[in-house]
MDAnalysis code that builds the backbone (N, CA, C; Angstrom):
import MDAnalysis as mda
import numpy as np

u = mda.Universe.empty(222, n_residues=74, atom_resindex=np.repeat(np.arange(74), 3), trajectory=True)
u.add_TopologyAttr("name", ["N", "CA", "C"] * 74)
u.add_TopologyAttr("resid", np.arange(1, 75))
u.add_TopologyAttr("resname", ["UNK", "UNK", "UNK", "UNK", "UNK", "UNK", "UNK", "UNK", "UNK", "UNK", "UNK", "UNK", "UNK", "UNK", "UNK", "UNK", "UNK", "UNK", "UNK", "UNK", "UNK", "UNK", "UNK", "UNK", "UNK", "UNK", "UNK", "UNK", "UNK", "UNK", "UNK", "UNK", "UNK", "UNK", "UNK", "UNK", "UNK", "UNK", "UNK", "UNK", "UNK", "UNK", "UNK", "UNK", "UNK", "UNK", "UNK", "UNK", "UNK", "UNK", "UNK", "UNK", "UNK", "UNK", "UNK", "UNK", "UNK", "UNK", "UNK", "UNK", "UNK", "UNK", "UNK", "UNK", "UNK", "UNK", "UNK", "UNK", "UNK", "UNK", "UNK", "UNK", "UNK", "UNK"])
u.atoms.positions = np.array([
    [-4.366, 41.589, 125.828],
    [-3.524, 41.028, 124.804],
    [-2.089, 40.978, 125.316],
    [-1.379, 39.886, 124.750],
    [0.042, 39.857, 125.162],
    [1.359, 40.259, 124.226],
    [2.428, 40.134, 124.777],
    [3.704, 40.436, 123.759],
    [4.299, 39.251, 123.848],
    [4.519, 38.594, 123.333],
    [5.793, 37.755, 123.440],
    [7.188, 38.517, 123.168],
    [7.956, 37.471, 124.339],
    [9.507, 37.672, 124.700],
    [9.981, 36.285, 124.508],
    [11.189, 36.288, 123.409],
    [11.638, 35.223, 122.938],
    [12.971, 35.282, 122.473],
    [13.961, 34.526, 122.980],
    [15.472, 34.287, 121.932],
    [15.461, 33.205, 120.879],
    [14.097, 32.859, 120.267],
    [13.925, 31.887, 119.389],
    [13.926, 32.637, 117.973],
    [14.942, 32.587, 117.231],
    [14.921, 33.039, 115.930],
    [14.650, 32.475, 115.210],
    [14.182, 31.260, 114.859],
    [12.612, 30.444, 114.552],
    [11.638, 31.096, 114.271],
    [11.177, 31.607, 115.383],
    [9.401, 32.542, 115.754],
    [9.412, 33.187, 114.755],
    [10.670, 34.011, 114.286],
    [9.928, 35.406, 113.476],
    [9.737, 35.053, 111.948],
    [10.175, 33.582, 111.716],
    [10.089, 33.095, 110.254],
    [8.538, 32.588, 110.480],
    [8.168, 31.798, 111.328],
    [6.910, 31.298, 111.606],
    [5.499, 32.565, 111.685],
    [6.195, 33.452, 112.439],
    [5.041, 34.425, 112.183],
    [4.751, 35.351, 110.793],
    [5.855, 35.273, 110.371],
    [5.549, 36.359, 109.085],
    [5.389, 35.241, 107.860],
    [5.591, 33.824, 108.088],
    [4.504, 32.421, 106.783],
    [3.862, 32.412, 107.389],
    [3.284, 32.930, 108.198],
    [1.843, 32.602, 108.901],
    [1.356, 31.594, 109.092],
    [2.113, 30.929, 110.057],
    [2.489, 29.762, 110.594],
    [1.850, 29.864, 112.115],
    [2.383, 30.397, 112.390],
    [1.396, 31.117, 114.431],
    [0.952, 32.419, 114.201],
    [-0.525, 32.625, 114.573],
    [-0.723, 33.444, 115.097],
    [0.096, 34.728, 115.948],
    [0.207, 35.397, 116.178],
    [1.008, 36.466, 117.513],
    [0.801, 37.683, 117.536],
    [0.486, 38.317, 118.735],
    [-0.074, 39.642, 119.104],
    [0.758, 40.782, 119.069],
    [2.265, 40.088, 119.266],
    [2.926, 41.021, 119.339],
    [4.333, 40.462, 119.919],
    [5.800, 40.435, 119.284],
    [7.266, 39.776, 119.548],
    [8.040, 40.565, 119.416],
    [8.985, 40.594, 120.621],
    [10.101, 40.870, 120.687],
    [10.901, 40.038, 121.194],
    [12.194, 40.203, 119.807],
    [12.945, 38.871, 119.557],
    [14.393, 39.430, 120.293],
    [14.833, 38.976, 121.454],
    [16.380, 38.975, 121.943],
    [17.449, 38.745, 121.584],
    [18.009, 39.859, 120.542],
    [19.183, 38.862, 119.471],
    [20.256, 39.622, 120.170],
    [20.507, 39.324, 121.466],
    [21.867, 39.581, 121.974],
    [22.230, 38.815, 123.246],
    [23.553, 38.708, 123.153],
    [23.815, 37.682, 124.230],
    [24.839, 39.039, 125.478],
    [23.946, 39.159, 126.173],
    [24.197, 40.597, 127.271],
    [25.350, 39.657, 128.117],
    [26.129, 40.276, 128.880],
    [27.284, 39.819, 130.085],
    [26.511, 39.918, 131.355],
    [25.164, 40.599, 131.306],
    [24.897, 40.441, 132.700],
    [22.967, 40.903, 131.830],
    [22.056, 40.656, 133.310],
    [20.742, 40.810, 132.525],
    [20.194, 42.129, 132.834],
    [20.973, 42.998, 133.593],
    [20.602, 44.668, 133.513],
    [21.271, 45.119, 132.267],
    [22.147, 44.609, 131.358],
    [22.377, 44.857, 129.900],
    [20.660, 44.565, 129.358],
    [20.233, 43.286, 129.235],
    [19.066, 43.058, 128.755],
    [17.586, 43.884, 128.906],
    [17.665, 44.568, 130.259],
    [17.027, 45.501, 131.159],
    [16.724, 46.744, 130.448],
    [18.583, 46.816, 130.261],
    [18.870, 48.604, 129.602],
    [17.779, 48.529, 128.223],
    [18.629, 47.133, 127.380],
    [17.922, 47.633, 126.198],
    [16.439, 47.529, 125.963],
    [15.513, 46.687, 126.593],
    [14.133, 46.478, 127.196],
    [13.396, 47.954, 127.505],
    [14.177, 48.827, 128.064],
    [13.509, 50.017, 128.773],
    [14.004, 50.921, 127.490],
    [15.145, 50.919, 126.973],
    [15.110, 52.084, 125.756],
    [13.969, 51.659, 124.588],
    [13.751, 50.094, 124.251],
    [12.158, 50.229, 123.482],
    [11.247, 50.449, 123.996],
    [11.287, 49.679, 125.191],
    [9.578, 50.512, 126.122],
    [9.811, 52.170, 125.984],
    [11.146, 52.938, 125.682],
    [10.841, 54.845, 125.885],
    [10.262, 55.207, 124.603],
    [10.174, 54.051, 123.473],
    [10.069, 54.808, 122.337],
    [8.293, 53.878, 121.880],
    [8.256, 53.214, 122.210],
    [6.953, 52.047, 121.873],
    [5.941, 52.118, 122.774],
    [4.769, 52.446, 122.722],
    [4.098, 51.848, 123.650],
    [3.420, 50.615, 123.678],
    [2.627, 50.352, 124.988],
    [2.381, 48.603, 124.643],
    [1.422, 48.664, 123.801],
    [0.727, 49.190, 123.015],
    [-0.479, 49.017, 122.203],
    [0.285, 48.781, 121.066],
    [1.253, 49.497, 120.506],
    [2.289, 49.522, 119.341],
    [2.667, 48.347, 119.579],
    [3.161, 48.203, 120.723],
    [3.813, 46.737, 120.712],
    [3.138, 45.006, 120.056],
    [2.102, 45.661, 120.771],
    [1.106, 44.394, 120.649],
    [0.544, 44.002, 118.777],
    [1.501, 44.997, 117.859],
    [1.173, 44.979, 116.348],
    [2.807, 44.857, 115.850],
    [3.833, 44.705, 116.773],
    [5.046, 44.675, 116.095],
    [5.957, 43.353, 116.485],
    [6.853, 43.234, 115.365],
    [7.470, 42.190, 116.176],
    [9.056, 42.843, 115.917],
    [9.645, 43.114, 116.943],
    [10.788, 43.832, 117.550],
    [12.201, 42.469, 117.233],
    [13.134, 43.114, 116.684],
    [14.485, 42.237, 116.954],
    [15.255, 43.606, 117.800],
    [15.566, 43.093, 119.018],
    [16.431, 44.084, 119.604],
    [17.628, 43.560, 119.652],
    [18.706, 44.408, 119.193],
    [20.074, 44.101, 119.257],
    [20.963, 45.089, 120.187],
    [22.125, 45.234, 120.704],
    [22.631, 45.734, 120.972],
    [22.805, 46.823, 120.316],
    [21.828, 48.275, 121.561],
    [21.976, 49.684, 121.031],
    [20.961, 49.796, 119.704],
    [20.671, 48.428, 118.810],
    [19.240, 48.849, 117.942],
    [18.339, 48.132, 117.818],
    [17.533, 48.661, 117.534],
    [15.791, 47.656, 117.572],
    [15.403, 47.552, 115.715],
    [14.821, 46.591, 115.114],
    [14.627, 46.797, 113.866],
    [13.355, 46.082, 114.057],
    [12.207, 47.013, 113.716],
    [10.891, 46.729, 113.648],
    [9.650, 46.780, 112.925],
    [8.930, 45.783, 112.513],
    [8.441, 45.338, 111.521],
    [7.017, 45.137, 111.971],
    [5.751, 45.511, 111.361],
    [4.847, 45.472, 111.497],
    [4.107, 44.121, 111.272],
    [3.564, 43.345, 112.417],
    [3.278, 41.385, 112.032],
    [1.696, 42.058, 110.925],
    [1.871, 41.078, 109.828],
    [0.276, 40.908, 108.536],
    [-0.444, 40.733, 109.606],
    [-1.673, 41.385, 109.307],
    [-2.948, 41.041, 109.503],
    [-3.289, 39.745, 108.938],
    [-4.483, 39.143, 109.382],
    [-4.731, 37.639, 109.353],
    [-6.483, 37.753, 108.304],
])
């Protein structure tokens, strides 16, 4: 199973009207100065999530916080 990685803030309206299908999103709501900013915050949710968790959540990571929401069952 996969995760999606996306800066489309679109997706997360589409997945929760149940509009697409998805296994599992995390949404990029920050615009980093360099992409080891993007890195940093990538590896502080991978310390707290694992990928099985992942694959049932859909993640908005922001700078320093993650706000995460469990995608409906189908």
């Amino acid at each position: 199973m996969a995760v999606y990685l996306t800066r489309d803030k679109d997706y997360g309206s589409l997945v929760f009207l149940g509009k697409i299908a998805c296994p599992g999103a995390i949404l990029l709501r920050i615009t980093p100065e360099t992409i080891d900013e993007v890195h940093a915050e990538l590896a502080r949710l991978f310390q707290h999530r694992t990928e099985e968790e992942l694959q049932k959540l859909f993640c908005a990571v922001e700078p320093k916080r993650h706000r995460i929401r469990h995608i409906p069952l189908e």
